[in-house]
LUMLUMDREN-2810 file (N, C-alpha, C; in Angstrom, 1 decimal):
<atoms>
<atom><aa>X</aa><ch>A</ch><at>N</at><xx>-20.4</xx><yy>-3.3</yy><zz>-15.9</zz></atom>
<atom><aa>X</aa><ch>A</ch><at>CA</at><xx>-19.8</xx><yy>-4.6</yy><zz>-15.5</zz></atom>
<atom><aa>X</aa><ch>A</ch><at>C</at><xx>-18.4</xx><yy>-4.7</yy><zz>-16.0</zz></atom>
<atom><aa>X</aa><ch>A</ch><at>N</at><xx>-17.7</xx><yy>-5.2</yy><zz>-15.1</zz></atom>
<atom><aa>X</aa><ch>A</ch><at>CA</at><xx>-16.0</xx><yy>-5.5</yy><zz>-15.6</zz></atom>
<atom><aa>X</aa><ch>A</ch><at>C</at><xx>-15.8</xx><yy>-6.7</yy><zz>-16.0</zz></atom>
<atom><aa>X</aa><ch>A</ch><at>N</at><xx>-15.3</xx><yy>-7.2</yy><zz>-16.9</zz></atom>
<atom><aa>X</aa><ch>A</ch><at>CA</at><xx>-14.9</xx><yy>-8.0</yy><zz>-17.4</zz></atom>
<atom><aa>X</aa><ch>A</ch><at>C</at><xx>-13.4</xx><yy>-8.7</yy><zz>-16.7</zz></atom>
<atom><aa>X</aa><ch>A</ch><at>N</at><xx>-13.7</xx><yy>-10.2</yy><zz>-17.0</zz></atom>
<atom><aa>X</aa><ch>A</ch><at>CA</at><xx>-12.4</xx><yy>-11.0</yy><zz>-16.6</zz></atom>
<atom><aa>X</aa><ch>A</ch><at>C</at><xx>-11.6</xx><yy>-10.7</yy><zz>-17.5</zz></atom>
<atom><aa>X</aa><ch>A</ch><at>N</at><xx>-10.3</xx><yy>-10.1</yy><zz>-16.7</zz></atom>
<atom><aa>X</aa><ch>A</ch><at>CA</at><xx>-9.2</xx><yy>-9.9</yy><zz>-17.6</zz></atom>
<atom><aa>X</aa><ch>A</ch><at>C</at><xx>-8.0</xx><yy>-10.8</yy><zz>-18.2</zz></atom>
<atom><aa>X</aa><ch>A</ch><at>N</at><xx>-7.7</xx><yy>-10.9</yy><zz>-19.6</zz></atom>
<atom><aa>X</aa><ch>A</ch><at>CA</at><xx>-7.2</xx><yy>-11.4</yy><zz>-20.2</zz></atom>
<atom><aa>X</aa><ch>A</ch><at>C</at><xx>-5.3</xx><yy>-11.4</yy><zz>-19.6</zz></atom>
<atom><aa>X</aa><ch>A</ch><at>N</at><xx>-5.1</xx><yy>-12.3</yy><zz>-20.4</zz></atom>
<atom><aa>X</aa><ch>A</ch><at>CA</at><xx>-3.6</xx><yy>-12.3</yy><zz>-19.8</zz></atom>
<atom><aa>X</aa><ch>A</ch><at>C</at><xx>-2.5</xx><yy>-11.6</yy><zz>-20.9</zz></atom>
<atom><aa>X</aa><ch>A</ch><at>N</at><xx>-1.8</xx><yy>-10.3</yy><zz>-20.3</zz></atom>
<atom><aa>X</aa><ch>A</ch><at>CA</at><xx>-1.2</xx><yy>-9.5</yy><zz>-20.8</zz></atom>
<atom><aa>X</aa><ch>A</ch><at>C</at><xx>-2.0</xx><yy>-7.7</yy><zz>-20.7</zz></atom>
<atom><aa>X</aa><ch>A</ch><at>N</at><xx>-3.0</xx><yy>-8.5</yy><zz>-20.2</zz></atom>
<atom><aa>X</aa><ch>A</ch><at>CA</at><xx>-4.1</xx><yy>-7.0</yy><zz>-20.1</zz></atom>
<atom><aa>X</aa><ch>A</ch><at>C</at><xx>-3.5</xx><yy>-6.0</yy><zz>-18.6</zz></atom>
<atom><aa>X</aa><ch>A</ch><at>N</at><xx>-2.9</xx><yy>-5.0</yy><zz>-19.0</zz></atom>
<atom><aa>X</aa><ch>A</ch><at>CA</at><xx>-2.9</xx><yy>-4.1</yy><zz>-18.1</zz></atom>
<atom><aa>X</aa><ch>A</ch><at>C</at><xx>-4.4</xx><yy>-3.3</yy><zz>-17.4</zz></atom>
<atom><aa>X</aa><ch>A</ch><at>N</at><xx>-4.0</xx><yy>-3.6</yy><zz>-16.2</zz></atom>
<atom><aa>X</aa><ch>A</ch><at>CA</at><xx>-5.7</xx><yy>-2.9</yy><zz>-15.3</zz></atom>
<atom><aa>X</aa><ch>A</ch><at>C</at><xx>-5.0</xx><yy>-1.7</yy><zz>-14.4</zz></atom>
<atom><aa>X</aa><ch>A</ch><at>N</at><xx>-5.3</xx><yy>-1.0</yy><zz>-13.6</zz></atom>
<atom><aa>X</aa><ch>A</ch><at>CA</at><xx>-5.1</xx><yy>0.4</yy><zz>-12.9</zz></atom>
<atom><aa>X</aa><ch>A</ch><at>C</at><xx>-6.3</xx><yy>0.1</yy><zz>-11.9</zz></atom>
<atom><aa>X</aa><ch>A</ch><at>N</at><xx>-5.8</xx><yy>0.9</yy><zz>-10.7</zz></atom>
<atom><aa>X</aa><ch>A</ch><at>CA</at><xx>-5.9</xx><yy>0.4</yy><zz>-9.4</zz></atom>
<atom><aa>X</aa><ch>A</ch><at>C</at><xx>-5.6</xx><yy>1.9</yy><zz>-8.8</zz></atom>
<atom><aa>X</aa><ch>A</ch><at>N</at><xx>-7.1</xx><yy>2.7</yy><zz>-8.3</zz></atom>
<atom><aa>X</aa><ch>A</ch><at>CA</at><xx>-6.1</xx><yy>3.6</yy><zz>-7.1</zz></atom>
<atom><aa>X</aa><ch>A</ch><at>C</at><xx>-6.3</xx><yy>3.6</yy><zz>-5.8</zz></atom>
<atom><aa>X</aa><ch>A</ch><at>N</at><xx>-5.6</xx><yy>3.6</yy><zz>-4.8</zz></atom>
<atom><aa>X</aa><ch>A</ch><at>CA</at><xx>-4.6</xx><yy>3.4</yy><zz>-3.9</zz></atom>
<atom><aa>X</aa><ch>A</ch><at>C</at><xx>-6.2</xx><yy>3.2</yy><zz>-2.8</zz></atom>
<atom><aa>X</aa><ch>A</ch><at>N</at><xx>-6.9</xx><yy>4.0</yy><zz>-3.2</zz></atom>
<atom><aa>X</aa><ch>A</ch><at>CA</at><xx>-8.0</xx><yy>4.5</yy><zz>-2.2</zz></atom>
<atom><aa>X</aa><ch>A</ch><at>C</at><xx>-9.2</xx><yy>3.3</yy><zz>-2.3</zz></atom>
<atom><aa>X</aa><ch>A</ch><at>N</at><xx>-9.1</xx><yy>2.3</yy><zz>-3.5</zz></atom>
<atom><aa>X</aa><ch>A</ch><at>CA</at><xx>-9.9</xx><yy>2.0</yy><zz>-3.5</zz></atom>
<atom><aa>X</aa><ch>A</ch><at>C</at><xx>-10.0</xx><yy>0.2</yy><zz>-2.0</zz></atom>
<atom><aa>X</aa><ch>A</ch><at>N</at><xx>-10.8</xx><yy>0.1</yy><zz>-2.1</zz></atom>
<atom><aa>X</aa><ch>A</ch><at>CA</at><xx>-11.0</xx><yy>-1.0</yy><zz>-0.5</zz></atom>
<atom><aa>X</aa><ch>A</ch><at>C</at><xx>-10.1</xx><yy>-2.1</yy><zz>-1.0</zz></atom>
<atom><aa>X</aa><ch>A</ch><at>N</at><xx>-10.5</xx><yy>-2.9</yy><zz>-2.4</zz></atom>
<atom><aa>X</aa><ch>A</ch><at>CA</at><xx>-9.6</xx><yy>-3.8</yy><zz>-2.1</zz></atom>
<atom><aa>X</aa><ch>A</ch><at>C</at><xx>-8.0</xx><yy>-3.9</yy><zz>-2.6</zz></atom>
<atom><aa>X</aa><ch>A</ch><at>N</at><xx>-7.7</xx><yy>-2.8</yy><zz>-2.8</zz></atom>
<atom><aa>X</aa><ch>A</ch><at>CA</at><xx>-6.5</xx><yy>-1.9</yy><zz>-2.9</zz></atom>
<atom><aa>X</aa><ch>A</ch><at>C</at><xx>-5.9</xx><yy>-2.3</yy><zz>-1.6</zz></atom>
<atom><aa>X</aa><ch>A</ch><at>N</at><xx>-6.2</xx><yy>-1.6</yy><zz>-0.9</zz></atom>
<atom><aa>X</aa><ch>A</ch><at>CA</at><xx>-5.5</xx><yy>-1.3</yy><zz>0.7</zz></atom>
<atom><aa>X</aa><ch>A</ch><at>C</at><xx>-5.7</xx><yy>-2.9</yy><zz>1.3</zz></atom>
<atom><aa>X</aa><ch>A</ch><at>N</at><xx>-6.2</xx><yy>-3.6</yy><zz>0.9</zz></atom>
<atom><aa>X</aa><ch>A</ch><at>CA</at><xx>-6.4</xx><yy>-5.0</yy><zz>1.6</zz></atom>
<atom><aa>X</aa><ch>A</ch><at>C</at><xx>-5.2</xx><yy>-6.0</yy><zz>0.5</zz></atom>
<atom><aa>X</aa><ch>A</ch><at>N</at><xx>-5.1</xx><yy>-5.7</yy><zz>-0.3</zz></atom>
<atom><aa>X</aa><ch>A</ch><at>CA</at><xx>-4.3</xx><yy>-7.1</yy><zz>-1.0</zz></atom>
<atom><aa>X</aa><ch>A</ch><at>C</at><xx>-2.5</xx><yy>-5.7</yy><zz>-1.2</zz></atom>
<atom><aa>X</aa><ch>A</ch><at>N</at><xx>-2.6</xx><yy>-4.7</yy><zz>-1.0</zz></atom>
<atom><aa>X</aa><ch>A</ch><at>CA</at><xx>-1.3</xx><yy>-4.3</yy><zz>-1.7</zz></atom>
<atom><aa>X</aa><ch>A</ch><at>C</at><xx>-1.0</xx><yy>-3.1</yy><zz>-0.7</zz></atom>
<atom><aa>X</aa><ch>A</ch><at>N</at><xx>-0.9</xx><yy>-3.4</yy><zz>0.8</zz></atom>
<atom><aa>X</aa><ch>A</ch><at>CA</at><xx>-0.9</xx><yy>-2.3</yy><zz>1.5</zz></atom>
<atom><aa>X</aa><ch>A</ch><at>C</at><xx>0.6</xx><yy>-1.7</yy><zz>1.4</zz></atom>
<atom><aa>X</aa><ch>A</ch><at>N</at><xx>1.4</xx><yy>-2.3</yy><zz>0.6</zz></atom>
<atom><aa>X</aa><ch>A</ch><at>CA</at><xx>2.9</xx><yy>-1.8</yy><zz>0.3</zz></atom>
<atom><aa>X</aa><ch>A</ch><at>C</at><xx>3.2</xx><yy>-0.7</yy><zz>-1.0</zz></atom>
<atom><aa>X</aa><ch>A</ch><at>N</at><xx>2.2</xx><yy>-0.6</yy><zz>-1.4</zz></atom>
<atom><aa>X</aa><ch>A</ch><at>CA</at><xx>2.2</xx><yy>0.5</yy><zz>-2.6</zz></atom>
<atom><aa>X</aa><ch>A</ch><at>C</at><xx>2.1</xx><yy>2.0</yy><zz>-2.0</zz></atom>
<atom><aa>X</aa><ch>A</ch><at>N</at><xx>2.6</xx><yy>2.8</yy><zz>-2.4</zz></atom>
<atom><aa>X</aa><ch>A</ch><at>CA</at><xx>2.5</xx><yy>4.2</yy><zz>-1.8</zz></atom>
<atom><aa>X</aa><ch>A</ch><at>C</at><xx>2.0</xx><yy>5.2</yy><zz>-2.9</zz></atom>
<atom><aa>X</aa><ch>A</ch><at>N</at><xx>2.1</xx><yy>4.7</yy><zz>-4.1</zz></atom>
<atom><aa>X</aa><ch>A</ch><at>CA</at><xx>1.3</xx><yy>5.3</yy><zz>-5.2</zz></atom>
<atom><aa>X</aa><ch>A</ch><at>C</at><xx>-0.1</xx><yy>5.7</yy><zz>-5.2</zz></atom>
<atom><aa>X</aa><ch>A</ch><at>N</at><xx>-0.7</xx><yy>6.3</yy><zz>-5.7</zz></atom>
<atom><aa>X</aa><ch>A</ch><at>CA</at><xx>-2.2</xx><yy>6.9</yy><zz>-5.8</zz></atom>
<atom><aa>X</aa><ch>A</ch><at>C</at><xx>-2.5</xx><yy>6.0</yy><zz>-7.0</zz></atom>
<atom><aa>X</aa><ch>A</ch><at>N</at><xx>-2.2</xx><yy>5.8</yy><zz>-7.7</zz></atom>
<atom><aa>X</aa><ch>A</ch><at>CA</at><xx>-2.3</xx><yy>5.3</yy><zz>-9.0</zz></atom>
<atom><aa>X</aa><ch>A</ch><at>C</at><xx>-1.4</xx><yy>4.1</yy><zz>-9.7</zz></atom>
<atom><aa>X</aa><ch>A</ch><at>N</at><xx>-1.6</xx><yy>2.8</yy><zz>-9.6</zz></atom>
<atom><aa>X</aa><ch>A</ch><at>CA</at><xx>-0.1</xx><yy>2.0</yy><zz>-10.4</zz></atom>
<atom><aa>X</aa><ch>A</ch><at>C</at><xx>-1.3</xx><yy>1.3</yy><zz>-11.1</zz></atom>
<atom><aa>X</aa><ch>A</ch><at>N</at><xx>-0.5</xx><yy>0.5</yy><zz>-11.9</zz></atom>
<atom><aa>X</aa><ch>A</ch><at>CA</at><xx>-0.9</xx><yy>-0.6</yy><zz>-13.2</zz></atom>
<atom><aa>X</aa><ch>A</ch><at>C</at><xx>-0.4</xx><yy>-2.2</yy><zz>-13.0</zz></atom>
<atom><aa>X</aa><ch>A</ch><at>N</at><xx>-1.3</xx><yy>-2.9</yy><zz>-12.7</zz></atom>
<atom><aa>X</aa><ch>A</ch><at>CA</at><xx>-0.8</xx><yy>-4.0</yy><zz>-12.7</zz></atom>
<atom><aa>X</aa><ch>A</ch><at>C</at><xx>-0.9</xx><yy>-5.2</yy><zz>-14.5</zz></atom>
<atom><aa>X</aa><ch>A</ch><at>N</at><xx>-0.3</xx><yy>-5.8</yy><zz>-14.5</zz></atom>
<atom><aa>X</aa><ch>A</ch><at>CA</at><xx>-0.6</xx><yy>-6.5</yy><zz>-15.6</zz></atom>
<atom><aa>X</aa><ch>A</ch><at>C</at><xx>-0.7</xx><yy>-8.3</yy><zz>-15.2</zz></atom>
<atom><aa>X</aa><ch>A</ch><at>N</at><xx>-2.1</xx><yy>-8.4</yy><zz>-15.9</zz></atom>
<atom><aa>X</aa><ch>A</ch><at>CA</at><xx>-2.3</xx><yy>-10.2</yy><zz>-15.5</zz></atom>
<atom><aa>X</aa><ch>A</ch><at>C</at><xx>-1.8</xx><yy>-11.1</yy><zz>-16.1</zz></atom>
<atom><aa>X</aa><ch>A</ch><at>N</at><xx>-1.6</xx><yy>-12.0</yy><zz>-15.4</zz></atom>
<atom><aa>X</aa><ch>A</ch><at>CA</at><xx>-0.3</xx><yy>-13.0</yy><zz>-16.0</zz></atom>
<atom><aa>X</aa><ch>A</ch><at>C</at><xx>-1.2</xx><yy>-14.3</yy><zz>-16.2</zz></atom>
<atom><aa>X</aa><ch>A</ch><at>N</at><xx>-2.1</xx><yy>-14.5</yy><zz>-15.9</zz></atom>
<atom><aa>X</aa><ch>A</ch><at>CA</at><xx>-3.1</xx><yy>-15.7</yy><zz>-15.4</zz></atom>
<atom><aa>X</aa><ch>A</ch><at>C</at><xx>-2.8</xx><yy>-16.3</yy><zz>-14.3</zz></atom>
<atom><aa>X</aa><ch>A</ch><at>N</at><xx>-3.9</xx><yy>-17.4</yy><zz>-14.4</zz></atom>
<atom><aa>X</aa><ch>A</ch><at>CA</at><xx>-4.2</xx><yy>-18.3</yy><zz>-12.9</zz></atom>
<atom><aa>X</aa><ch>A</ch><at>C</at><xx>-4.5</xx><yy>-17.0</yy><zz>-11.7</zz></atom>
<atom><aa>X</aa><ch>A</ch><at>N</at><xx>-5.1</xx><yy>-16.2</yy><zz>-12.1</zz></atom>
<atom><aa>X</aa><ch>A</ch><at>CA</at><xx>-5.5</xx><yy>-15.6</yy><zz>-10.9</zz></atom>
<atom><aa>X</aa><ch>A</ch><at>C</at><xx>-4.0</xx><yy>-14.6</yy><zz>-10.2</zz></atom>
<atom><aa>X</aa><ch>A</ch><at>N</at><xx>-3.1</xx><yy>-14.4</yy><zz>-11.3</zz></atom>
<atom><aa>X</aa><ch>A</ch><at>CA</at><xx>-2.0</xx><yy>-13.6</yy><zz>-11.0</zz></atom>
<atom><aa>X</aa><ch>A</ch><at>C</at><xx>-1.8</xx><yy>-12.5</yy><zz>-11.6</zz></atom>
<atom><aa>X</aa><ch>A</ch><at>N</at><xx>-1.6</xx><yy>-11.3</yy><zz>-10.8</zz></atom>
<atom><aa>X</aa><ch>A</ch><at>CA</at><xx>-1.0</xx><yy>-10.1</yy><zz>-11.5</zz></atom>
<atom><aa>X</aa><ch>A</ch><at>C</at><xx>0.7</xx><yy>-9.5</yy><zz>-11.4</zz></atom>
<atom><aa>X</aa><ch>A</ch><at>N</at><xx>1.1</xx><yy>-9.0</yy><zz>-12.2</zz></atom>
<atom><aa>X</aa><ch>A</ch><at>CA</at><xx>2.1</xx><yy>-8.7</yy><zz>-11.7</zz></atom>
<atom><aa>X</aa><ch>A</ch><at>C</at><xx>2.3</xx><yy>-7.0</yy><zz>-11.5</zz></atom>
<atom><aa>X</aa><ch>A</ch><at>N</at><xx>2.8</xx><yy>-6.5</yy><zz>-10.5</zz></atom>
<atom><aa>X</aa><ch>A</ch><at>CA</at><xx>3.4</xx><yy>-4.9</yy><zz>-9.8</zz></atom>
<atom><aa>X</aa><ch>A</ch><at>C</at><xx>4.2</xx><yy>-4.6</yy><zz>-10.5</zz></atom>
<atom><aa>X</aa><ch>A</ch><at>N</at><xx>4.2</xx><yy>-3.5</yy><zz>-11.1</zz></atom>
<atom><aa>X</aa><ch>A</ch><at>CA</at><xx>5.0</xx><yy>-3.1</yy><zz>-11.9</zz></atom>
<atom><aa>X</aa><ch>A</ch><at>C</at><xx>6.6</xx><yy>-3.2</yy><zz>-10.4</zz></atom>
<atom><aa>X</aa><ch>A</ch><at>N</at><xx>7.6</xx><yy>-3.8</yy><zz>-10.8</zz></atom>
<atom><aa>X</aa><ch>A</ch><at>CA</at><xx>8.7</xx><yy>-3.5</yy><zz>-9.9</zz></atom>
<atom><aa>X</aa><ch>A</ch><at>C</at><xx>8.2</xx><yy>-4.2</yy><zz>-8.5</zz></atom>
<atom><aa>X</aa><ch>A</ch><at>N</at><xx>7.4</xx><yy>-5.8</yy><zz>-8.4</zz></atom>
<atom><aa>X</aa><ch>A</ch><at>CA</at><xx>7.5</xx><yy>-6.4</yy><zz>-7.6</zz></atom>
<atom><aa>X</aa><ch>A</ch><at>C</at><xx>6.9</xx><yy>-7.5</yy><zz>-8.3</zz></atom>
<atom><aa>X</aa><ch>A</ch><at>N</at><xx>7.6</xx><yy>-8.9</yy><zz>-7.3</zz></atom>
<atom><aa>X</aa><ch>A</ch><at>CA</at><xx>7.3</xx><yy>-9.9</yy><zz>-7.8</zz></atom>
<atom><aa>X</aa><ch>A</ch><at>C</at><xx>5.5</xx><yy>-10.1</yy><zz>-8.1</zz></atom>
<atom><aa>X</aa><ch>A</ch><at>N</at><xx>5.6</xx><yy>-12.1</yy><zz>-8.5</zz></atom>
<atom><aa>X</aa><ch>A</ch><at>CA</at><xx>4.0</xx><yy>-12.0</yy><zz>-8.6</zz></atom>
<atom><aa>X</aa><ch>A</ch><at>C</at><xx>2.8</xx><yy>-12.2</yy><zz>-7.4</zz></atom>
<atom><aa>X</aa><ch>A</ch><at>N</at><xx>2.1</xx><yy>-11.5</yy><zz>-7.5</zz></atom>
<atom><aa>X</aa><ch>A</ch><at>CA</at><xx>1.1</xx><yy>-11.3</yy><zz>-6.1</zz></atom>
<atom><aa>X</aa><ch>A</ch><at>C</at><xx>0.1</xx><yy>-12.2</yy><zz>-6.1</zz></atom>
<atom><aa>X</aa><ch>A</ch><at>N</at><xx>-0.4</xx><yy>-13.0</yy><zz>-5.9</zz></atom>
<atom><aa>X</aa><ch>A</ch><at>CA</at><xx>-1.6</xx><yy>-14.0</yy><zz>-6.3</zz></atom>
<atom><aa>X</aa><ch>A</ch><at>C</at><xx>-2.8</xx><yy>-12.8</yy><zz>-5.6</zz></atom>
<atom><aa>X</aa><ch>A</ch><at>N</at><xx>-3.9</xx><yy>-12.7</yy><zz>-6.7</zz></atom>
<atom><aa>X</aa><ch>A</ch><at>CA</at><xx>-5.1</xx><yy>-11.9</yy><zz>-6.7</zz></atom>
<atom><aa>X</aa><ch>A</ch><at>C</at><xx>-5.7</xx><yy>-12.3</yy><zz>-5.3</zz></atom>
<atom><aa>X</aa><ch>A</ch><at>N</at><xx>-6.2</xx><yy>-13.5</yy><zz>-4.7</zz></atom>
<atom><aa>X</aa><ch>A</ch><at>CA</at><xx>-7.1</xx><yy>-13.8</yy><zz>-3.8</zz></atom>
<atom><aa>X</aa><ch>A</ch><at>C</at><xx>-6.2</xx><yy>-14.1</yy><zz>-2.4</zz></atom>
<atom><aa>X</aa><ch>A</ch><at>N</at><xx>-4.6</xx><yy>-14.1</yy><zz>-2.4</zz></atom>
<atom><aa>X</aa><ch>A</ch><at>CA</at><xx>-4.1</xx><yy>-14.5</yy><zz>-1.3</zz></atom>
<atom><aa>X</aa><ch>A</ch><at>C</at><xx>-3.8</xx><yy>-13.0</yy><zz>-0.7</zz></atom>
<atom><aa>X</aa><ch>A</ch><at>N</at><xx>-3.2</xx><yy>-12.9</yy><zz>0.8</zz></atom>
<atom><aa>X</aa><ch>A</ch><at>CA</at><xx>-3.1</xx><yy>-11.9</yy><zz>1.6</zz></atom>
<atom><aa>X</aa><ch>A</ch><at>C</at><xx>-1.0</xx><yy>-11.5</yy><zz>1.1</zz></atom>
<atom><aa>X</aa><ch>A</ch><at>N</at><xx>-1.4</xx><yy>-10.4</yy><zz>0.9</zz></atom>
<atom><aa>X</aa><ch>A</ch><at>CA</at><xx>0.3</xx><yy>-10.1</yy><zz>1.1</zz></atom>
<atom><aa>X</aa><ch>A</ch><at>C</at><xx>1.0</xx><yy>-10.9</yy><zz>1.7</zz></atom>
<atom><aa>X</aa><ch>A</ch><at>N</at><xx>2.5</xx><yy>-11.1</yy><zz>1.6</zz></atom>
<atom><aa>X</aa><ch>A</ch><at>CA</at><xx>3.3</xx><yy>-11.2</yy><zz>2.2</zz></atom>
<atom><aa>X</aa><ch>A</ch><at>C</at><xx>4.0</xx><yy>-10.5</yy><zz>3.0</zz></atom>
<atom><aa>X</aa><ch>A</ch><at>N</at><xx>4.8</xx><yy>-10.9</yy><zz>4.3</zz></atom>
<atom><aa>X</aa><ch>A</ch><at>CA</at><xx>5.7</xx><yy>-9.7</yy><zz>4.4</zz></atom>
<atom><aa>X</aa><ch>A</ch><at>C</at><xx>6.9</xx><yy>-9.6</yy><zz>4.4</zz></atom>
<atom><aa>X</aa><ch>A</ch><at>N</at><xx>7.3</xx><yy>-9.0</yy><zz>3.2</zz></atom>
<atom><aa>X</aa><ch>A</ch><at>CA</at><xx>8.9</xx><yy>-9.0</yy><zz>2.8</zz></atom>
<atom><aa>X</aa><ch>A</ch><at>C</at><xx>10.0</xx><yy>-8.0</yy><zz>3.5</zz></atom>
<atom><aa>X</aa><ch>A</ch><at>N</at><xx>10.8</xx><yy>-8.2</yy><zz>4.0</zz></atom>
<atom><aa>X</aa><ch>A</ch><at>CA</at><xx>11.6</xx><yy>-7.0</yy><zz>4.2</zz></atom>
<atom><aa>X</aa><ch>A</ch><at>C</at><xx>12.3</xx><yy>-6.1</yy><zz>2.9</zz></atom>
</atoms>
């Protein structure tokens, strides 16, 4: 079981996994690290903050 992650806690994500490709379809990495900031926020290493439960944006 995984645990709710703390804030400052780095977590790892790869690319392949389902809700990977649904919340961060702009990563091209196999493998990145996000770190949680709270309120349900992570941050991309080298992009702003993503809210965990909302859909991407699309930025140019």
């Amino acid at each position: 079981m995984s645990q709710n992650p703390q804030i400052g806690d780095i977590v790892t994500f790869h690319r392949n996994h389902p809700h990977t490709s649904e919340m961060f379809p702009f990563l091209h990495t196999d493998l990145y690290y996000l770190r949680y900031e709270g309120n349900g926020h992570f941050i991309v290493t080298g992009k702003d903050h993503i809210p965990w439960d909302a859909q991407p944006t699309n930025e140019s």
